[in-house]
C-alpha positions as protocol buffer text, in pm:
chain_id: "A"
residue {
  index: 1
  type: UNK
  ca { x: 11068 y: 14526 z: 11881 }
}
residue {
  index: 2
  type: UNK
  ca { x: 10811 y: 14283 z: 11813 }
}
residue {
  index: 3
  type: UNK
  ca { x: 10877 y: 14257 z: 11413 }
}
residue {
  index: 4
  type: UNK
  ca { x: 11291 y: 14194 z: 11539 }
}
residue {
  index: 5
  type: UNK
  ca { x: 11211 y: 13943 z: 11755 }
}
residue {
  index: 6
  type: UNK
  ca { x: 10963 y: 13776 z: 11466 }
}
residue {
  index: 7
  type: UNK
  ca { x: 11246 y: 13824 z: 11165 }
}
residue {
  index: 8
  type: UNK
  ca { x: 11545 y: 13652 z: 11417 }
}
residue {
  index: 9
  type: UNK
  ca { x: 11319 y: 13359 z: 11521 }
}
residue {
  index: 10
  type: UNK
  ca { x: 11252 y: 13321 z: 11125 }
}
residue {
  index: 11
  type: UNK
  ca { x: 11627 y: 13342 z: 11025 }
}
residue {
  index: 12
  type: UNK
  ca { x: 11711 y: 13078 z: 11367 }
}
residue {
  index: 13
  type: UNK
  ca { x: 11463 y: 12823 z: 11266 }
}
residue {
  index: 14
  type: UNK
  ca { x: 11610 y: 12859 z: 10835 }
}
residue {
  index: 15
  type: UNK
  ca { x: 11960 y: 12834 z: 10955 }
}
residue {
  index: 16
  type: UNK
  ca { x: 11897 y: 12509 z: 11186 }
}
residue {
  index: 17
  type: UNK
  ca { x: 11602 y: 12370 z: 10978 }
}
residue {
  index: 18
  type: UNK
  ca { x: 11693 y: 12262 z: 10601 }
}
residue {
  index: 19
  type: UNK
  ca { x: 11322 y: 12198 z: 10557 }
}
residue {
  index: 20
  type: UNK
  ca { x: 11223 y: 12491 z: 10583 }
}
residue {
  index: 21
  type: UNK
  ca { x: 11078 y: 12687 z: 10278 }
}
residue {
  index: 22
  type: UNK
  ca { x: 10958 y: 13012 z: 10335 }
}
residue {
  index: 23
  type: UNK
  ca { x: 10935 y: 13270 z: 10643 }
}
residue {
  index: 24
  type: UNK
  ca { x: 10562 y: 13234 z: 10572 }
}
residue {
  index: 25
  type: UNK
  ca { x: 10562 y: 12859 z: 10653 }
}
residue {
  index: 26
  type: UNK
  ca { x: 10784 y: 12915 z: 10952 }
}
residue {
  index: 27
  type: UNK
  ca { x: 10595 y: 13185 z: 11124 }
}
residue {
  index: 28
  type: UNK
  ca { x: 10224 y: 13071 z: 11078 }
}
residue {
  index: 29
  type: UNK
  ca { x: 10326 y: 12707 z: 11068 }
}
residue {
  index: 30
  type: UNK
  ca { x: 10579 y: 12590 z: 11313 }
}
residue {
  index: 31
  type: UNK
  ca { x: 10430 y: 12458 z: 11671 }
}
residue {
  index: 32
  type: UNK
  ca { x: 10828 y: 12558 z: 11796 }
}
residue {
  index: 33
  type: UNK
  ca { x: 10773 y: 12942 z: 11677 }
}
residue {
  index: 34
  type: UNK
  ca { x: 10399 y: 12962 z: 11805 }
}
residue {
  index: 35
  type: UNK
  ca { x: 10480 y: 12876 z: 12133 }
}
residue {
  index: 36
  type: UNK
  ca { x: 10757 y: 13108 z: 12153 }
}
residue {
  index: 37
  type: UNK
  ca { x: 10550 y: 13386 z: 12032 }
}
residue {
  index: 38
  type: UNK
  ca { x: 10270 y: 13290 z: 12317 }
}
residue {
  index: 39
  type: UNK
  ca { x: 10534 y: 13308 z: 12535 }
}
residue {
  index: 40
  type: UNK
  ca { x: 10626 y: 13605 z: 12544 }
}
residue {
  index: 41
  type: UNK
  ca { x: 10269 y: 13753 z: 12586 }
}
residue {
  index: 42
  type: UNK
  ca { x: 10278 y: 13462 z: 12896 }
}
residue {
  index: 43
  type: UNK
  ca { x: 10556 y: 13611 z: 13034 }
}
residue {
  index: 44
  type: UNK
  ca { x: 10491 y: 13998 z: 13043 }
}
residue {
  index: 45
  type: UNK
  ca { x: 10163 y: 13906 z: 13218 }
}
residue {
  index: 46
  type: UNK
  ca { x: 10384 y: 13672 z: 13466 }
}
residue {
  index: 47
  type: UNK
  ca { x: 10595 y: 13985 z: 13523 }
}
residue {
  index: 48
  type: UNK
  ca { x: 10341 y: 14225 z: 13579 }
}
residue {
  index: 49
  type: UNK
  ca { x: 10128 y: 13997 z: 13865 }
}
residue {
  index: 50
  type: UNK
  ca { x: 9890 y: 13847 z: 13629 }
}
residue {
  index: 51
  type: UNK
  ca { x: 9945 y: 13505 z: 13699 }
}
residue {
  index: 52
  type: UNK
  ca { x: 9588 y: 13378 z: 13589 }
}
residue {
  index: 53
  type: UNK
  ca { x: 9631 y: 13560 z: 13273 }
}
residue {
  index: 54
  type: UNK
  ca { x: 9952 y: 13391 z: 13221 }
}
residue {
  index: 55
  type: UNK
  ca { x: 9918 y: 13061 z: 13285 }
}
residue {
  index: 56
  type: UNK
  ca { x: 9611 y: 13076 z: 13089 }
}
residue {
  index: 57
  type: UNK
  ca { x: 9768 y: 13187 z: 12797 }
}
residue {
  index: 58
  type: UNK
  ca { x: 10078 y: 12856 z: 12861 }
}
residue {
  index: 59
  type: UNK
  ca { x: 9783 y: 12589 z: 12890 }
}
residue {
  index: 60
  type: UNK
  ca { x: 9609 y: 12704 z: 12523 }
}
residue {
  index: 61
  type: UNK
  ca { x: 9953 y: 12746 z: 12372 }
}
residue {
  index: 62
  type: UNK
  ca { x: 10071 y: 12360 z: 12531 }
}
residue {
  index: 63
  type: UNK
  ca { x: 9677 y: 12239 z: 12367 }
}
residue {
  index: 64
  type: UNK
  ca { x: 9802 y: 12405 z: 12054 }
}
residue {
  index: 65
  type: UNK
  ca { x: 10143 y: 12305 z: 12047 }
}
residue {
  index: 66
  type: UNK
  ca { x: 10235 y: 12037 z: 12249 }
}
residue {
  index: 67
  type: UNK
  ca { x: 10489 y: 12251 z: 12375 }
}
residue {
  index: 68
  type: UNK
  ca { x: 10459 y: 12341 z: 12774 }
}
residue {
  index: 69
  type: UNK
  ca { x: 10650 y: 12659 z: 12877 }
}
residue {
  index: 70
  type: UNK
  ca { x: 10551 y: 12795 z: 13223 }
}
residue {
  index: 71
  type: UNK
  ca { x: 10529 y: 13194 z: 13191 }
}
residue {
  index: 72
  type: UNK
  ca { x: 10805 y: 13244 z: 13446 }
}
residue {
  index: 73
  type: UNK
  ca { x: 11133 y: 13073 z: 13279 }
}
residue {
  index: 74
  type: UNK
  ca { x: 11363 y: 13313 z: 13104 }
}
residue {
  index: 75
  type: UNK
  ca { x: 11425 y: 13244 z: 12750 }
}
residue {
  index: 76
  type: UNK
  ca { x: 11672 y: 13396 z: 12533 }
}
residue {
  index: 77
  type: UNK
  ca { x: 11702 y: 13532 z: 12156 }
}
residue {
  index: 78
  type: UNK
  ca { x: 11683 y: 13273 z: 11867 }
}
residue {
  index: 79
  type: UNK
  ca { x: 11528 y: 12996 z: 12051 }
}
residue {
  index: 80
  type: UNK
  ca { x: 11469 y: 12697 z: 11830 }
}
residue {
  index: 81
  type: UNK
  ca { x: 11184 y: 12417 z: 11915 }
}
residue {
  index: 82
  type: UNK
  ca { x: 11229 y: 12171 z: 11646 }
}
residue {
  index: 83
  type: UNK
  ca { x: 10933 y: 11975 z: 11618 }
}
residue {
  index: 84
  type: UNK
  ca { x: 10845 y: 12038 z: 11980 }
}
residue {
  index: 85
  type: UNK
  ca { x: 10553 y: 11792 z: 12094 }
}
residue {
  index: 86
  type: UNK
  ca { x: 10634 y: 11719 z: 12450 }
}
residue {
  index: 87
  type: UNK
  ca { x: 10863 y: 11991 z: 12543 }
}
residue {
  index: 88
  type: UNK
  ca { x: 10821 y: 12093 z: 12894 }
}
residue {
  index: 89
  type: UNK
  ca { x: 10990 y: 12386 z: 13059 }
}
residue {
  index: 90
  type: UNK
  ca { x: 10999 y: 12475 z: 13376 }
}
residue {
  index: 91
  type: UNK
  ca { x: 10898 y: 12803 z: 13591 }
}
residue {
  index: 92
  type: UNK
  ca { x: 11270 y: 12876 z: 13710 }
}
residue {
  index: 93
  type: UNK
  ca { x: 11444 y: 12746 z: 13382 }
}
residue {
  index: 94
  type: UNK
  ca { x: 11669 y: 13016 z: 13199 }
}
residue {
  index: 95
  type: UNK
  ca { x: 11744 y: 12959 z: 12838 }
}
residue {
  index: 96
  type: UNK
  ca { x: 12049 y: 13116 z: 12697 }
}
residue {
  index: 97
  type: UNK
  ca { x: 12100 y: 13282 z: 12288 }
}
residue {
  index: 98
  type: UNK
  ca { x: 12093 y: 13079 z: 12020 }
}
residue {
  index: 99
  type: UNK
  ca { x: 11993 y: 12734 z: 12151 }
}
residue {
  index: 100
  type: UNK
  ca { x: 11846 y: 12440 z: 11974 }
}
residue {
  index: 101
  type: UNK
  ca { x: 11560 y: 12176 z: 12209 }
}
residue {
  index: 102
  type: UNK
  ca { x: 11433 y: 11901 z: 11969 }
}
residue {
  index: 103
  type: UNK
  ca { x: 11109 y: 11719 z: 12093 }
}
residue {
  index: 104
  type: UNK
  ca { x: 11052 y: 11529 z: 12416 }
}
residue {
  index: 105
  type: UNK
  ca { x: 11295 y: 11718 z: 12583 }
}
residue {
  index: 106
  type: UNK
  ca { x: 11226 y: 11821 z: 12971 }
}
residue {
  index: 107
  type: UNK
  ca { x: 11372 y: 12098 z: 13158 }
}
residue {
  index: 108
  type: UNK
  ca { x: 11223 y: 12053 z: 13532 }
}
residue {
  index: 109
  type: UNK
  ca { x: 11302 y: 12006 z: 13872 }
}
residue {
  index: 110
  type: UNK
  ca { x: 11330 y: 11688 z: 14077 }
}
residue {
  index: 111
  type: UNK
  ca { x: 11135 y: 11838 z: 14397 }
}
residue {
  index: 112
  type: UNK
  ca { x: 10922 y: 12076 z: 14535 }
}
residue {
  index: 113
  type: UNK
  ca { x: 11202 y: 12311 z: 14705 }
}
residue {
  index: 114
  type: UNK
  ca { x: 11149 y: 12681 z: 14663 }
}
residue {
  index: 115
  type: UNK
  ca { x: 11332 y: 12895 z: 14469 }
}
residue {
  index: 116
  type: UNK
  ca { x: 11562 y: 12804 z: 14176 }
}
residue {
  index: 117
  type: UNK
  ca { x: 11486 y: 12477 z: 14073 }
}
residue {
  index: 118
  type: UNK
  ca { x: 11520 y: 12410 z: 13746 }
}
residue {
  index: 119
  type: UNK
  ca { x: 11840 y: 12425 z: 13501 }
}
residue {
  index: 120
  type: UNK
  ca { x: 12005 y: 12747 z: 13323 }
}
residue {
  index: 121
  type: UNK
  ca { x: 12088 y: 12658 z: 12935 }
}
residue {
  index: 122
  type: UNK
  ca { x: 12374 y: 12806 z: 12837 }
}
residue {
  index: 123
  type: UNK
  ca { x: 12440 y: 12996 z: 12456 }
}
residue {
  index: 124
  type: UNK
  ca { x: 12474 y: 12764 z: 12173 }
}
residue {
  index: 125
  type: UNK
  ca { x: 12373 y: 12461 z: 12314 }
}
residue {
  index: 126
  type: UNK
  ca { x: 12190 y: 12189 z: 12149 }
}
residue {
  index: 127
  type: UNK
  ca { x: 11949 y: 11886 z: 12370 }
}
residue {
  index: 128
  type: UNK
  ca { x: 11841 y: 11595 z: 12162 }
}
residue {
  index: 129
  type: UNK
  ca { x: 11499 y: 11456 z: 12181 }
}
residue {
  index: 130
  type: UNK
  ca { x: 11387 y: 11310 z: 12471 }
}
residue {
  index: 131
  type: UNK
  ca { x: 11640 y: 11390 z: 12707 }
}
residue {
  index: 132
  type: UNK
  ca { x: 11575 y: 11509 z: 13074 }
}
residue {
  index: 133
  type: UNK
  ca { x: 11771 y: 11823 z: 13260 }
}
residue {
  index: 134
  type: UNK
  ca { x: 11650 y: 11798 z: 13586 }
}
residue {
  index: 135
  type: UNK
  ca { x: 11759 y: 12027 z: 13866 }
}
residue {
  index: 136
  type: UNK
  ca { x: 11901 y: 12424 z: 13958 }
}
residue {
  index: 137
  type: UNK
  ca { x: 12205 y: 12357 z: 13771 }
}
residue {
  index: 138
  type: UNK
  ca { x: 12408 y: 12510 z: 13490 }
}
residue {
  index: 139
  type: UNK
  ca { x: 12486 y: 12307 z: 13142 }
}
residue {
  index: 140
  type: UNK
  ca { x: 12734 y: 12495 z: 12962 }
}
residue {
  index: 141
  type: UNK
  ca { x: 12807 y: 12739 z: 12666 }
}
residue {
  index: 142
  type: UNK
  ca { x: 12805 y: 12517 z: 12317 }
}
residue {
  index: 143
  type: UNK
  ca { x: 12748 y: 12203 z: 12509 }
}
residue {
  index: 144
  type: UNK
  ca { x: 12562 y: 11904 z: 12368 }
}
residue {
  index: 145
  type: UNK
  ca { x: 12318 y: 11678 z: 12551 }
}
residue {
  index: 146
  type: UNK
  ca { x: 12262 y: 11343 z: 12365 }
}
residue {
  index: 147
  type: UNK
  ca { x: 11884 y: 11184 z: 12298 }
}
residue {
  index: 148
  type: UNK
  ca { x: 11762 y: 11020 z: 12602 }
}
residue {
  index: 149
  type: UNK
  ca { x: 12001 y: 11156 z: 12872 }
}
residue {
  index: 150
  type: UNK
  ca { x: 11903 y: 11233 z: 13183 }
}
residue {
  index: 151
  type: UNK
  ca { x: 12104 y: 11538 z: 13325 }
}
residue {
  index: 152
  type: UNK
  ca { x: 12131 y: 11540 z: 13693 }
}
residue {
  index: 153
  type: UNK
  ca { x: 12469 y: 11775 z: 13739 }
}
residue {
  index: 154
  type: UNK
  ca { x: 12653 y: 12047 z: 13575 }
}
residue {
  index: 155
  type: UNK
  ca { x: 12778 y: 11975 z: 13230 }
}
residue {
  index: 156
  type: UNK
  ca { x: 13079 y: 12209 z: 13182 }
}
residue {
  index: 157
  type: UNK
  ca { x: 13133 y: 12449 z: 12832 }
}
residue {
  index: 158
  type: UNK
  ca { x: 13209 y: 12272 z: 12543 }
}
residue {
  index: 159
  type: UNK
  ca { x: 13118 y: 11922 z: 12616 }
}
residue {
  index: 160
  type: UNK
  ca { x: 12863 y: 11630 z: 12544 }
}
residue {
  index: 161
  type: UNK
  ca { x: 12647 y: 11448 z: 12787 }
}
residue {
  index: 162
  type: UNK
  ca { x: 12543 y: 11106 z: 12725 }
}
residue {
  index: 163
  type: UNK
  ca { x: 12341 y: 10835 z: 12938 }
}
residue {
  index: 164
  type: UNK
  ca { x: 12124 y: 10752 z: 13234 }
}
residue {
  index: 165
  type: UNK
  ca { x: 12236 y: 10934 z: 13473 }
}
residue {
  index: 166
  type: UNK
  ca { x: 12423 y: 11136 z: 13226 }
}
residue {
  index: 167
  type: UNK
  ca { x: 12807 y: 11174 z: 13161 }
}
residue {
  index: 168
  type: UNK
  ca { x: 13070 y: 11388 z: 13032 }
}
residue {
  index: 169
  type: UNK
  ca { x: 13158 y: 11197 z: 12679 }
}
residue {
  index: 170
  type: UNK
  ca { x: 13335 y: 11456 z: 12527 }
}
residue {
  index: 171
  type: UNK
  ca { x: 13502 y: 11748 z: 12587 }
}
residue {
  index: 172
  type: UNK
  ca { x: 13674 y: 12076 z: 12416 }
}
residue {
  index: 173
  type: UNK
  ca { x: 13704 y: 11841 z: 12134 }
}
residue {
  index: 174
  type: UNK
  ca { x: 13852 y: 11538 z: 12336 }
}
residue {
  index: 175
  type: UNK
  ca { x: 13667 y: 11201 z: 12386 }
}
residue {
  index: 176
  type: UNK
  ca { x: 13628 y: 11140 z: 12741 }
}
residue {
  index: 177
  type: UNK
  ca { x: 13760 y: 10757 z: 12802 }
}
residue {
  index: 178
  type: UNK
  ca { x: 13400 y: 10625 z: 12860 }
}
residue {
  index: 179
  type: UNK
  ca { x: 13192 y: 10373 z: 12723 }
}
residue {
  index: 180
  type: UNK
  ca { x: 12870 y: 10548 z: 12684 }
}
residue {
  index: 181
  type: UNK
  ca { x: 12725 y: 10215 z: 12514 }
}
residue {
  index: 182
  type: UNK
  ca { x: 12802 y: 9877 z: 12681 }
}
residue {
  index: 183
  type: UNK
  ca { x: 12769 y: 9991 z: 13048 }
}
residue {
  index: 184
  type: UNK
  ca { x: 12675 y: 9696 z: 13232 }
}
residue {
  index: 185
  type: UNK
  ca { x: 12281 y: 9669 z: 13308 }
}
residue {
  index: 186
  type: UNK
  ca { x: 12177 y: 9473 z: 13601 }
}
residue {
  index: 187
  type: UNK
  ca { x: 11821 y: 9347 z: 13444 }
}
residue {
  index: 188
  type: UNK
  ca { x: 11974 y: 9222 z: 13147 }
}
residue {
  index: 189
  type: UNK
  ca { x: 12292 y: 9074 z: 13337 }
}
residue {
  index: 190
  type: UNK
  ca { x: 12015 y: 8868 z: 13561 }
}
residue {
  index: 191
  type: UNK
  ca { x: 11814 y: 8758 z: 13239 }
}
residue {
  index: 192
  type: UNK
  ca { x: 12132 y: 8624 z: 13088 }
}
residue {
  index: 193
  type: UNK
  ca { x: 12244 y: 8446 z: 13420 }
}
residue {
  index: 194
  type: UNK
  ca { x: 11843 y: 8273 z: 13436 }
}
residue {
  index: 195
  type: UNK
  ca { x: 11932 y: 8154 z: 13063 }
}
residue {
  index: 196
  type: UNK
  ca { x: 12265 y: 8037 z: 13144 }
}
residue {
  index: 197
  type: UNK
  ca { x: 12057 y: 7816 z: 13435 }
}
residue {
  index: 198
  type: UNK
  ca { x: 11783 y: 7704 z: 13173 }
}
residue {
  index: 199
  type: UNK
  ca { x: 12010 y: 7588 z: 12925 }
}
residue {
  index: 200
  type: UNK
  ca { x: 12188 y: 7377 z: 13224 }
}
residue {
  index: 201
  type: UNK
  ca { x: 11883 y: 7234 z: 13338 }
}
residue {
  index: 202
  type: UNK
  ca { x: 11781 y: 7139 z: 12987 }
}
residue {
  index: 203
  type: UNK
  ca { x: 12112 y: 6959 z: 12939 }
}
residue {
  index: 204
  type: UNK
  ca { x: 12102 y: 6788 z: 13286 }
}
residue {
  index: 205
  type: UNK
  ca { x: 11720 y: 6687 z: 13209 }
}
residue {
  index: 206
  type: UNK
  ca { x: 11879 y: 6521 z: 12875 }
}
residue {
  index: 207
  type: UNK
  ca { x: 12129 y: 6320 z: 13042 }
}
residue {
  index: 208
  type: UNK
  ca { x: 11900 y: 6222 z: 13290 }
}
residue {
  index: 209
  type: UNK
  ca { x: 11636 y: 6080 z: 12999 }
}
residue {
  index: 210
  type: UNK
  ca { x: 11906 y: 5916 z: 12806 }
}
């Protein structure tokens, strides 16, 4: 069991990482790969009521790494950390097959309510560095979450989330109508309105001299 597990996280990270050169490399080498490895000895601790043990085992691996995975989240086959520094995930988070988390990336709550409180990843899906999933919600099978986004809902199957607070860009193939990129901003709207009133004064304060 444990040499399967090691051989499929080797074959994950060479199919998703084109700079990778040898299974030798990958195993002894890659922060993402170590701290799924400590994980798992986390986690069967965790399940057998050896908390201390377990948590002990997630702090060295987060000095090591960089990487932060609590000893309670569920994570599924073929997990790839690319990268990794900064990766935090959370005690109730369940991690599908096959998924892809590139550094920064946050999967936590946004309280301190009981029970499920941090997001299920779906199979196949990809999060971009530094985005946020925050909350006991589901993102979907093959779904993509853009860098940066913060994910406070759902995100249905076969879409892409975009944005603070995120939104549904794309889906099954289809843009959503949505202008991911010049949504207004209020701080920069009030910045251009003070420069608009500057440049006024100046030209009053010209008139007045001449």
């Amino acid at each position: 069991m444990f040499f399967k597990k090691a051989k499929e996280d080797i074959r994950a990270v060479k199919d998703r990482d084109p700079a990778a050169r040898s299974s030798c490399e990958i195993y002894f080498l890659y922060p993402g790969v170590r701290a799924i490895r400590m994980h798992r000895r986390a986690a069967w601790f965790y399940n057998h009521g050896r908390y201390f043990i377990a948590r002990w085992i997630s702090q060295r691996c987060a000095k090591k790494t960089g990487i932060e995975i609590h000893p309670g989240a569920k994570i599924g086959k073929r997990l790839v950390i690319d990268h990794g520094m900064g990766v935090v995930i959370g005690e109730t988070a369940e991690i599908g097959d096959d998924v892809l988390i590139y550094q920064g990336v946050t999967l936590g709550g946004t309280g301190k309510d009981q029970g499920k409180r941090h997001p299920t990843i779906g199979n196949n899906v990809m999060i971009a560095a530094g985005a946020k999933v925050l909350g006991p919600f589901k993102v979907g099978d093959n779904s993509r979450i853009a860098a940066g986004a913060v994910v406070l809902k759902e995100v249905p199957p076969n879409s892409t989330a975009a944005g603070i607070p995120a939104r549904i860009v794309k889906q099954n193939g289809k843009r959503i109508e949505l202008d991911q990129i010049h949504i207004p901003d209020p701080v920069s709207q009030e910045i251009r309105k003070l420069e608009r009133r500057i440049a006024e004064l100046e030209k009053s304060d010209k008139k007045e001299n001449k």
